[in-house]
C-alpha angles and dihedrals in degrees: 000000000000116000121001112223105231086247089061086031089060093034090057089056100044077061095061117098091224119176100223125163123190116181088344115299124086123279103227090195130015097194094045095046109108087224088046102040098075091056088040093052085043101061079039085067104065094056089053087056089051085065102035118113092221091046115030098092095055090041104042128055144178111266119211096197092059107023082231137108105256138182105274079223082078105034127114115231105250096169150354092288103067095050091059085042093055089052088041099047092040090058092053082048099050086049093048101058107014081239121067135245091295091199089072098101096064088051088056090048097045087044097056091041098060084060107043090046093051094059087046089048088057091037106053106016098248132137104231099121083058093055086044092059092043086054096044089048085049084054106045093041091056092035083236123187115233128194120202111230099201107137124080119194082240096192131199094039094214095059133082118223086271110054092037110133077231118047086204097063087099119033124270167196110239098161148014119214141181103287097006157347150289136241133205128171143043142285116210131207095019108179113213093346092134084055102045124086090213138047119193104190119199131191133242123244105304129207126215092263093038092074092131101062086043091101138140125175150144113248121179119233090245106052125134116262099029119124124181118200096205106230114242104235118202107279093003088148096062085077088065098055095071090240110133089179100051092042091065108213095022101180099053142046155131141255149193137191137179100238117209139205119200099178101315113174119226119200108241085240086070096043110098090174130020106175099324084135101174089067096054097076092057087044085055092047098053105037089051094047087051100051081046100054087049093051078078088067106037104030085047095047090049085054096048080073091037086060090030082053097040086041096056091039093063082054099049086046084054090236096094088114087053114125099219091052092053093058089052096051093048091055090053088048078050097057108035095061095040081064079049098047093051089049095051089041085064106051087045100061092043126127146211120261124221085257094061102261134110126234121190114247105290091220087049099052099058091044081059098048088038090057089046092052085065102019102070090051104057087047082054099050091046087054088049092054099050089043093056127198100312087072082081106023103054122135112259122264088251088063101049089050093046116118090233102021096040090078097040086052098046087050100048097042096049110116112166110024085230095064119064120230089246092049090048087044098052089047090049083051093047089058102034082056099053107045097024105028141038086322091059087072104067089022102056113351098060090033087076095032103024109105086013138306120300095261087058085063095042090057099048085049084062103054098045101046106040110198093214081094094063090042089057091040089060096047093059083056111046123094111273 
């Protein structure tokens, strides 16, 4: 097939017979919803920008693996220069749409997994790394979209899988059939899945005793027994009210669901581990250390607009030549490539596998998404700052367009002459979108959770830069 256009891309899903709840009643379509149709058109996005003249280089490789140009959301990474490429081309996403690249969870997936499978491979003689290729050629060939299942409800947080009061609070292996196996149990804080043809789902850190929850597979959207509860997002209603003002950003947006298996079965030619426990810690650490390194292209591309928006509204507001608002904007210039520069430091000094591939450098990769769990804040609260309270406080869309009040609002929301009230309303939505509303959530909030808490980061840190070589640098140095 090559490359999908985003109209055949959204048509394929509209074909899907999804399960999908939103605030309890059945989404009969998850690309038509008016709460669903901004994340669908903005995964669609990225397959127009496959296309695109402009783009298509950025957007599209060669993959070995196939011969043919693919999407780079379903490449595996073969050398240095696909790494920078992924930062640089998740930045141009995350401008692009306010939002990111959304399939980047199941790149980061499909990546960690070529290298985990491949030591098992070696390890225990099995043949999963071969299944894993057959599936990302499938992929690649089709210009699937993938979404990565990593994240189990978990929970009582003090228990491991095995001592939970409920076994299916991670998810599980309850049988093994002929051809394949079961599973029983919930992923939470799926982004895009609805919108994805394909799930990998891939297991947390299992013990010795823990072999049934020590699964990875690929499992398609439709399959039987999957269920999404679709997330409620501040203000998510407003997209329903046919207001593109007051929505804020009203083409793009996220989602998440909780995704849930109630005994679907997966073929044994989709499974890549299947209780080979002592694998799944390396596959955690490298898949979150993947989706961490990337957070310095597309966090930092959803806060270009966040500075481009707090910039023009310092215009629109007639102070933008003020001193005070150029050093804010600076610092939010500051902060925003320092996020930049540790993403690309970490595709930079990344290496090959043993498999072939290339992963970034693991300690670089959580600086860079601890920088991106404080970073984003403070731009927002610098944004905040120059918009002012009207940001929050703005009449509503239905006002402005009403036959008496429309005047009265036009007149008393005008700031510079040159910008007209509708133009300096729209721009107050767009931020407050993004750094109050719906857009908070991928903005900010996963800013700080996405890819793991920050401790998750802070303890990898420590593992991969021990701090025994300074001590010894400043031995060398000290007075004898």
């Amino acid at each position: 097939m090559g490359l999908r256009t985003a109209e055949d891309y959204l048509d394929s899903i509209r074909a899907r017979a999804l399960r999908v709840f939103y605030r309890g009643e059945r989404m009969t379509s998850v690309v038509d919803h008016p709460v669903a149709w901004p994340a669908a058109n903005c995964l669609a996005e990225v397959y127009r920008a496959a296309l695109a003249p402009e783009t298509q280089a950025m957007m599209t490789a060669d993959s070995p693996d196939t011969g043919e140009r693919v999407n780079v959301s379903n490449l595996l990474w073969r050398s240095r220069e696909d790494l920078i490429a992924r930062v640089k081309w998740e930045r141009l996403v995350g401008r692009m749409t306010g939002r990111g690249a959304l399939r980047s969870p199941g790149l980061d997936a499909i990546n960690a997994l070529a290298a985990v499978t491949h030591r098992c491979d070696r390890a225990r003689g099995t043949s999963y790394h071969e299944r894993l290729l057959a599936f990302v050629q499938r992929v690649q060939r089709e210009d699937l979209a993938v979404s990565g299942a990593m994240t189990d409800v978990r929970g009582d947080r003090s228990r491991r899988p095995a001592t939970q009061a409920d076994p299916d609070l991670f998810l599980r292996v309850v049988a093994r059939e002929r051809g394949g196996v079961v599973l029983r149990g919930a992923k939470a804080h799926q982004t895009s899945a609805v919108h994805c043809h394909e799930h990998v789902v891939l297991p947390m850190t299992c013990g010795a005793d823990e072999g049934a929850w020590a699964i990875a597979c690929a499992v398609p959207s439709d399959a039987p027994g999957i269920t999404h509860i679709y997330a409620r997002q501040p203000s998510d209603s407003r997209r329903a009210e046919g207001s593109p003002l007051d929505a804020g950003l009203p083409d793009f947006g996220g989602c998440e669901s909780l995704m849930i298996f109630d005994d679907v079965f997966v073929p044994d030619e989709r499974v890549f581990l299947c209780g080979e426990h002592e694998h799944t810690q390396e596959l955690v650490r490298l898949f979150g250390s993947f989706h961490r390194f990337c957070y310095g292209g597309c966090k930092v591309g959803i806060a270009d607009v966040v500075i481009g928006a707090a910039s023009l509204v310092a215009r629109a507001n007639g102070v933008r030549d003020r001193s005070a608002v150029e050093s804010k904007l600076t610092e939010m210039v500051h902060l925003n490539e320092t996020m930049y520069a540790c993403g690309l430091a970490a595709a930079m000094e990344g290496r090959p596998t043993d498999a072939g591939t290339w992963i970034p450098n693991i300690g670089l990769a959580n600086v860079t998404k601890l920088n991106v769990t404080r970073f984003p804040f403070e731009i927002a609260r610098l944004a905040a700052d120059i918009a002012g309270g009207a940001m929050l406080t703005l009449p509503s869309q239905a006002d402005l367009d009403h036959p008496e009040l429309g005047p009265l609002v036009s007149k008393y929301m005008a700031g510079d002459p040159e910008v007209p009230a509708a133009e300096r309303m729209a721009l107050f939505r767009l931020l407050e979108f993004l750094t109050h509303g719906a857009g908070a959530v991928y903005f900010l909030h996963e800013s700080l959770h996405g890819a793991g808490a920050p401790e998750a980061m802070k303890i990898l840190l420590r593992r991969e830069v021990p701090i025994a070589p300074f001590e010894d640098a400043a031995r060398r140095l000290m007075a004898h």
